[in-house]
C-alpha positions in Angstrom: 11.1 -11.3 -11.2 10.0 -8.9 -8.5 9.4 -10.1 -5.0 7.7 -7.9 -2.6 7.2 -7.9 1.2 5.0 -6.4 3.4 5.5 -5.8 6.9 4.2 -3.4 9.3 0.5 -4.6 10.3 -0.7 -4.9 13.8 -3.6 -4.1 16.3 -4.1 -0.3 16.7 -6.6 1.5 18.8 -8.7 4.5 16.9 -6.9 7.2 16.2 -3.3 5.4 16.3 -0.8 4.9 13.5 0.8 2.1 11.6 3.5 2.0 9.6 3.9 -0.7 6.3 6.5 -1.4 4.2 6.8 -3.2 1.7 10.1 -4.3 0.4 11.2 -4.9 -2.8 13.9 -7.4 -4.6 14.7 -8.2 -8.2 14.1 -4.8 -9.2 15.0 -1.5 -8.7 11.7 0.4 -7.3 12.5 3.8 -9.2 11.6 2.2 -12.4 8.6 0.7 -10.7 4.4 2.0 -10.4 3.9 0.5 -6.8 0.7 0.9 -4.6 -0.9 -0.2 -1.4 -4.4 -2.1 -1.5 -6.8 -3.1 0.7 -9.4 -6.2 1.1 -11.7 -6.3 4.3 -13.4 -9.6 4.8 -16.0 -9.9 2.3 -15.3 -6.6 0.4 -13.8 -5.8 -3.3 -10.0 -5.3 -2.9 -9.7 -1.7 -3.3 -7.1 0.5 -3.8 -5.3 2.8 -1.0 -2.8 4.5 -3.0 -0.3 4.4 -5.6 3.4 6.2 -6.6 4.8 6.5 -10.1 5.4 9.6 -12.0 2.7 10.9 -9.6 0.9 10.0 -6.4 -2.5 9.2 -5.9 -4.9 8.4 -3.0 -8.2 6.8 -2.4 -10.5 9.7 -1.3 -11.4 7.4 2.3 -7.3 8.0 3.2 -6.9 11.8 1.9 -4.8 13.3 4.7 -4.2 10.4 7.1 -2.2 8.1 4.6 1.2 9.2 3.5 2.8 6.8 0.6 6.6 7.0 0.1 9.7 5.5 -0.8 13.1 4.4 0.1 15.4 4.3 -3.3 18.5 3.2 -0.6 16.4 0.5 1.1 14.0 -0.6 -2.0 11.1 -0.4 -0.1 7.7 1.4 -0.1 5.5 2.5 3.1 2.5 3.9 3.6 2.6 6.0 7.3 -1.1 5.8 8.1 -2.2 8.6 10.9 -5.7 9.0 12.2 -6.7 5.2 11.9 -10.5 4.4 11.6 -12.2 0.9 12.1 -12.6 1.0 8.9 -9.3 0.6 8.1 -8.9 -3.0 9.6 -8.2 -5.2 6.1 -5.7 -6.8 4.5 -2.5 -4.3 3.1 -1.2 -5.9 -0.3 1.3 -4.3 -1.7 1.5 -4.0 -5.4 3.9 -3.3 -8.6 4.0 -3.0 -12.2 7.3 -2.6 -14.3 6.7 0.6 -15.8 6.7 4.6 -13.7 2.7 4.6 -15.5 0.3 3.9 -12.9 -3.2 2.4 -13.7 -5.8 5.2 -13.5 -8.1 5.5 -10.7 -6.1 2.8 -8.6 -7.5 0.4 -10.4 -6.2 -3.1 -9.2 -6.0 -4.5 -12.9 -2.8 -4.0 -14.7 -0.5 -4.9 -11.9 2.6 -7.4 -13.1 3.6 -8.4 -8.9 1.6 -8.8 -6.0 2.5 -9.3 -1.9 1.2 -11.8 0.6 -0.3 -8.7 2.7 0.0 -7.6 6.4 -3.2 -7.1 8.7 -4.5 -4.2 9.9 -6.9 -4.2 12.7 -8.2 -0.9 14.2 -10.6 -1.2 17.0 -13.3 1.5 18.7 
């Protein structure tokens, strides 16, 4: 059983940065697909971005969100520079037990699911 913990979320001004993490237990996260998504009140859960044998981003974060990992701690972050008001949802973090990551971050597929962190960016 994976357990996974986010941390990280806050109140930012425009233009600010956050930092998550997400921190993982009962497994070890280099033989894990994990990813970051998002749900804004009354909006699809979407997905942010995702690490496995590659790295993928939603095109709305291309160049302001940086995903990596910590094999030492067994976490995952996602540095996000250049924050938008349209960034304010809820951050889930995500994993699957395999390094194969659902296409297209697709949010079906995935074995292990966080609580989330919120992210609010205000104008």
């Amino acid at each position: 059983q994976v357990q996974l913990v986010e941390s990280g979320g806050g109140s930012v001004q425009a233009g600010g940065s956050l930092r998550l993490s997400c921190a993982a237990s009962g497994y070890p996260i280099p033989s894990l697909c994990m990813a970051w998504f998002r749900q804004a009140p009354g909006k699809k859960r979407e997905g942010v971005a995702s690490s496995g044998f590659g790295i993928a981003y939603a095109d709305s974060v291309k160049g302001r969100f940086t995903i990596s990992r910590d094999y030492a701690e067994n976490t995952l972050y996602l540095q996000m520079d250049s924050l938008k008001p349209e960034d304010s949802a809820m951050y889930y973090c995500a994993a699957r037990r395999t390094l194969y990551c659902p296409s297209s971050l697709s949010q079906n597929g995935w074995d292990y699911w966080g609580q989330g962190t919120q992210v609010t960016v205000s104008s």
